[in-house]
C-alpha positions in Angstrom: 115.3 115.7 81.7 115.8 119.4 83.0 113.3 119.4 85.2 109.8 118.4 86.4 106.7 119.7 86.8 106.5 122.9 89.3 102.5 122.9 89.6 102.3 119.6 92.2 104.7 121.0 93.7 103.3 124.8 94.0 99.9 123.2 95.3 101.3 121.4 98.4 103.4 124.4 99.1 100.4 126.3 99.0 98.8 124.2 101.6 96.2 123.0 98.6 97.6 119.3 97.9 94.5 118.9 96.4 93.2 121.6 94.4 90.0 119.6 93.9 89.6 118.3 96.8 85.5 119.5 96.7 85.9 117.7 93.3 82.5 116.8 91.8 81.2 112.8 92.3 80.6 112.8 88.2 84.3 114.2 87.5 85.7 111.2 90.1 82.9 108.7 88.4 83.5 109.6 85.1 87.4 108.6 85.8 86.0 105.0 86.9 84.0 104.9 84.2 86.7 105.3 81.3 89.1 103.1 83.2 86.7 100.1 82.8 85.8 101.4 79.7 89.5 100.9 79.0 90.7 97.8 80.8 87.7 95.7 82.0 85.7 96.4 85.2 88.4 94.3 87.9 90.7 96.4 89.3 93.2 93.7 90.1 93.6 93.0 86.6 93.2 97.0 85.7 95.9 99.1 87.2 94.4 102.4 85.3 90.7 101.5 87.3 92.6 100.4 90.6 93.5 103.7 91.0 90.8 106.0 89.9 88.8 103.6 92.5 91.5 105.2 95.0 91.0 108.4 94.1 87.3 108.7 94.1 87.3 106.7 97.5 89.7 109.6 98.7 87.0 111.9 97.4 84.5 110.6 99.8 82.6 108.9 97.1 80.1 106.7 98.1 80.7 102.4 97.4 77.8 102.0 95.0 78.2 104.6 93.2 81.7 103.3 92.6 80.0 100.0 91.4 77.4 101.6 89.2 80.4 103.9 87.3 82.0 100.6 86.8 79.3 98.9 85.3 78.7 101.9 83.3 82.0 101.3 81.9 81.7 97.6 81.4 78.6 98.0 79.8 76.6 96.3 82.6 74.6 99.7 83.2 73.1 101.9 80.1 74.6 105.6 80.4 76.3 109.1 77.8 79.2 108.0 76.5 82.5 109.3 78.4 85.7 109.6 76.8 88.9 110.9 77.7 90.2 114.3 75.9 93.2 116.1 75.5 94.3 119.3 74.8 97.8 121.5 74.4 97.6 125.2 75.0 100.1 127.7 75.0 99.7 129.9 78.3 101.2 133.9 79.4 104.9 133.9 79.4 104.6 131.2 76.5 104.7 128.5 78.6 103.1 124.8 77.5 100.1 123.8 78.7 98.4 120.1 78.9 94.4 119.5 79.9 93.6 116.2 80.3 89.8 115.4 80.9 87.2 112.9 81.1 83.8 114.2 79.6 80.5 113.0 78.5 79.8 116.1 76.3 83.1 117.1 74.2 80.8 120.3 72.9 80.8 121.5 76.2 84.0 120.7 77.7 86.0 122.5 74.6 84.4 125.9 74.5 85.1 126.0 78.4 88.5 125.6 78.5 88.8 127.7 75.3 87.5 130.9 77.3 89.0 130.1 80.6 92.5 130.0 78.3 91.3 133.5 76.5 90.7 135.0 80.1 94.0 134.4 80.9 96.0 135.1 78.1 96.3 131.7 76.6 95.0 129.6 73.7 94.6 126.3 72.6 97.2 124.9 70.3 96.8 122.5 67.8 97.7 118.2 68.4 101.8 117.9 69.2 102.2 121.8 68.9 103.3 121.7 73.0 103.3 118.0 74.0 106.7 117.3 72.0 108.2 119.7 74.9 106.8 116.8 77.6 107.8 113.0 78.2 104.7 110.6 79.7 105.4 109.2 82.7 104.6 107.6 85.9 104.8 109.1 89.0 104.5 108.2 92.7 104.7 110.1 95.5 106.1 108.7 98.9 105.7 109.9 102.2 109.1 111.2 103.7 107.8 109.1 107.4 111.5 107.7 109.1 113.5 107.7 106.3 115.8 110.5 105.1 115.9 111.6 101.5 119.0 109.6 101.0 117.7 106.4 102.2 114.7 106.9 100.3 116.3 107.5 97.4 118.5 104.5 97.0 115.5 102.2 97.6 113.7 104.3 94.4 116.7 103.3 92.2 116.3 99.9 93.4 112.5 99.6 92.4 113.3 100.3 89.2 113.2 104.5 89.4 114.4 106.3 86.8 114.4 109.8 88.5 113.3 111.4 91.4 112.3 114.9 93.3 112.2 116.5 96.5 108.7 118.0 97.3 109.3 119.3 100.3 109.4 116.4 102.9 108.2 113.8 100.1 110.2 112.1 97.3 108.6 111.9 94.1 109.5 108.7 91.9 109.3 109.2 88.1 109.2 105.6 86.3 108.3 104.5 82.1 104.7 104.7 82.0 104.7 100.8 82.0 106.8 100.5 85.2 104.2 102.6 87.4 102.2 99.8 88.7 105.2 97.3 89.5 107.7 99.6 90.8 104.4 100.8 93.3 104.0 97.6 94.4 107.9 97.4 95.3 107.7 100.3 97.0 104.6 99.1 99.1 106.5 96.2 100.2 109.4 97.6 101.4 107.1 99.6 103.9 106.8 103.0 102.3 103.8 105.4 102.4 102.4 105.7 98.7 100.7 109.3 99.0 99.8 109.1 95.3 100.5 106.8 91.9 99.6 108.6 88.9 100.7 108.9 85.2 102.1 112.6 84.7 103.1 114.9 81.7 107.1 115.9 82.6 108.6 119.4 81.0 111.9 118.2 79.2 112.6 121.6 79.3 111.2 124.4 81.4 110.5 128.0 80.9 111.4 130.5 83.2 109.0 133.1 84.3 110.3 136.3 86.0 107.9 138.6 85.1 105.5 139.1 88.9 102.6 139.7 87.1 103.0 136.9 84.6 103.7 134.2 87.5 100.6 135.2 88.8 98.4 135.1 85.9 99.9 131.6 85.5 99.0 130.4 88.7 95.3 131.7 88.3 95.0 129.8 84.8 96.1 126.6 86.1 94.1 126.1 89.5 91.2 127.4 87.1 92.1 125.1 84.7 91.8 122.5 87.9 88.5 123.5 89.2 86.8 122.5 85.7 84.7 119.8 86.3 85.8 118.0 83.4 89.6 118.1 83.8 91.3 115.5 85.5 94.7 117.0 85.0 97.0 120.0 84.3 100.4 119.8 83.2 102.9 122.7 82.3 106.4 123.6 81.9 106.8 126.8 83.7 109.1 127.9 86.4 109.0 130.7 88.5 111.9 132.2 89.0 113.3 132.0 92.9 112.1 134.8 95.0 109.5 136.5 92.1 106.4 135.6 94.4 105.6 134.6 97.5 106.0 130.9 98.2 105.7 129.9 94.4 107.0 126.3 95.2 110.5 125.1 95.3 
């Protein structure tokens, strides 16, 4: 691969690890919800729900209403149907672009990120028109703590890693999709700080964007893009070339 993903890293370097961090209880819920939907309402036994229930504890969400999404998902509770979406987009400077979303109301959820997209300078693009350009894969994001990058590294490979980058003082681990939970679970044993375990859309190849005006335009889309309450993730292949803007990530 020629590279990864430069939006994580723009967002911690921007001091906004989270760019949803006042995400909405329904986006977090509606994550649980598919999960169990998806692989049964135990989280020991669902990877996929074991870490959505992470994320939407780390969201301040309350305990029952963790239980009550997970019923909704299992059936247990009556509730809207949620589904997962997707969609590819092509964004200014050309770049790819991939939405992923959780939503009870796909008539709703399209039209917004159509417009948002328009107000940009983007557009949506039709099934496999930008996701050939991307590989699925896991990712998991350790905590630099007492070990160098070095040392950290080597104990990646042995976890079954398959590549790895710097994010400032953290390593991120990139594993087969299939690989996330186990090679986590390594990780976890040898002592290491898991910040975040997540599947990810990686750039195979990356554009560069050396236009100022264009990087920021970029920028804008995607933390918009964020901020939606039914998207759950944004992936794209851009890169901003060194020095263009002010701390655009490394």
């Amino acid at each position: 691969m020629s590279g990864h993903s430069k939006w994580s890293q723009i967002k911690r370097q921007k001091g906004a690890a989270d760019v949803k961090k006042g995400a909405s209880f329904s986006r977090l819920a509606n994550a649980v919800i598919v999960a169990a939907k998806n692989g049964g309402g135990n989280p020991e036994n669902n990877f996929s729900l074991k870490m959505a229930i992470e994320k939407a504890k780390a969201g301040s969400m309350p305990k029952e209403n963790i239980e009550r999404a997970i019923k909704r998902g299992t059936g247990e509770l009556a509730g809207a149907t949620v589904e997962e979406v997707l969609y590819e987009a092509i964004g200014p400077g050309n770049v790819g672009i991939i939405i992923e979303g959780v939503t009870d109301n796909k008539n709703r959820t399209a039209p917004e990120i159509k417009n948002l997209l328009q107000k940009f300078g983007g557009k949506l693009a039709s099934a496999g028109a930008v996701s050939y350009h991307f590989k699925k894969m896991g990712k998991i994001l350790i905590a630099e703590g007492d070990k160098n990058s070095e040392e950290l590294e080597l104990m990646a490979i042995d976890a079954g890693a398959e590549d790895f980058d710097e994010h400032g003082r953290d390593l991120a681990v990139y594993t087969k999709p299939n690989e996330l939970e186990q090679t986590k679970k390594t990780l976890e044993a040898q002592g290491l700080v898991i910040m975040e375990a997540s599947l990810s859309w990686e750039p195979k190849d990356l554009v560069e964007i050396a236009n100022e005006q264009e990087a920021h335009k970029i920028l804008d889309l995607m933390q918009a893009l964020e901020e939606l309450d039914d998207v759950t993730g944004v992936y794209s292949n851009f890169n901003i070339q060194e020095g263009l803007i002010e701390n655009p990530g490394d």
